[in-house]
C-alpha positions as a printed NumPy array, in Angstrom:
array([[ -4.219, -63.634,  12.637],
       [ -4.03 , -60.65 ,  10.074],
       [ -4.873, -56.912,  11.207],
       [ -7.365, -54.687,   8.664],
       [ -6.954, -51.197,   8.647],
       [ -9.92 , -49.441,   6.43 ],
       [ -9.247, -46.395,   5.325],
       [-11.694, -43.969,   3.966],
       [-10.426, -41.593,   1.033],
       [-11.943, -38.089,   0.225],
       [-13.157, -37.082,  -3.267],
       [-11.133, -36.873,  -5.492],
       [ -7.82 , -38.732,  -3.757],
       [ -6.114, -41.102,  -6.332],
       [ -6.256, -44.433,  -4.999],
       [ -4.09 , -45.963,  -6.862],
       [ -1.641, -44.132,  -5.835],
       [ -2.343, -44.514,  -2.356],
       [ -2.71 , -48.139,  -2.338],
       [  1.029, -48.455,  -3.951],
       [  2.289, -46.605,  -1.259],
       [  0.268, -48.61 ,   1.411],
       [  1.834, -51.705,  -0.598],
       [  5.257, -50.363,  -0.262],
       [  5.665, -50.024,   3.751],
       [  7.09 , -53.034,   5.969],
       [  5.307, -55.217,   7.11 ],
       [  1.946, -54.799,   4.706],
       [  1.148, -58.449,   2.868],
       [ -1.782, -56.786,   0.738],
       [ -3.59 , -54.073,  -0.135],
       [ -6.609, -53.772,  -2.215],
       [ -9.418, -50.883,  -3.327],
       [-12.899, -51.133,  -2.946],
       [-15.409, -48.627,  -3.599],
       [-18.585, -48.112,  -1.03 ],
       [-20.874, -46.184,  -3.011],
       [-24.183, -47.128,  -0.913],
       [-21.87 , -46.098,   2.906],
       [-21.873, -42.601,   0.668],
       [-25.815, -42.351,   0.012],
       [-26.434, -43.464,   3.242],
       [-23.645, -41.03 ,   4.875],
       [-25.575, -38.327,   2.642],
       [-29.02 , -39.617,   4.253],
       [-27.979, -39.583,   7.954],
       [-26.9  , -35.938,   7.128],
       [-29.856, -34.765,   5.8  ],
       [-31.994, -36.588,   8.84 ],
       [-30.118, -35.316,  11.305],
       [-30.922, -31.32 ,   9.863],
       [-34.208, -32.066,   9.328],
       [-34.133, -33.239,  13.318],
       [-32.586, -30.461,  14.318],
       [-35.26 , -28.149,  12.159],
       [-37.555, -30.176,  14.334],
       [-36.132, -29.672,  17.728],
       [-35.994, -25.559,  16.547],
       [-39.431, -25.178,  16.345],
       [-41.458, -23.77 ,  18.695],
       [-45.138, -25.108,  19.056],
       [-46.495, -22.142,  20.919],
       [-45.864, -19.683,  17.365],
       [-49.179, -22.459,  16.112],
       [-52.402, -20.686,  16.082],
       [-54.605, -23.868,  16.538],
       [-57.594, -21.468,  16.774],
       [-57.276, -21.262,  13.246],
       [-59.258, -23.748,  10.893],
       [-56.979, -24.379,   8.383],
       [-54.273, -24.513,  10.531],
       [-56.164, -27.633,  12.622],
       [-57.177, -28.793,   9.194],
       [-53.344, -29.214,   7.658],
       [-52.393, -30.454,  11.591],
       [-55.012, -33.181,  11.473],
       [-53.512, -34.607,   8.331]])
């Protein structure tokens, strides 16, 4: 049974480079270079959830004035 080790490089990294060097230590059969561009969008999606959640979780209710009629107007929608 063979052992995977996924490694994730920053912008920028040359892996090319890296991946010869991988190649070069004991004990290594292969290595190979794949790039993930959707695990990026969705990294950059999960970020930008998780601020507008903690926007969310910010907010205080009690600041609404639900007396007001367009304020119950935009809140009904």
């Amino acid at each position: 049974m063979n052992t995977e080790i996924i490694v994730t490089l920053e912008n920028g990294a040359d892996s090319n480079l890296i991946s010869s060097i991988i190649e070069n230590i004991k004990g290594v059969l292969k290595a190979s270079v794949q790039k993930d561009y959707k695990n990026e969008k969705d990294t950059r999606h999960e970020e930008w959830m998780q601020k507008i959640n903690e926007l969310s979780k910010g907010f205080d209710p009690s600041l609404i004035d639900m007396n007001d009629e367009r304020t119950r107007y935009i809140m009904s929608k």
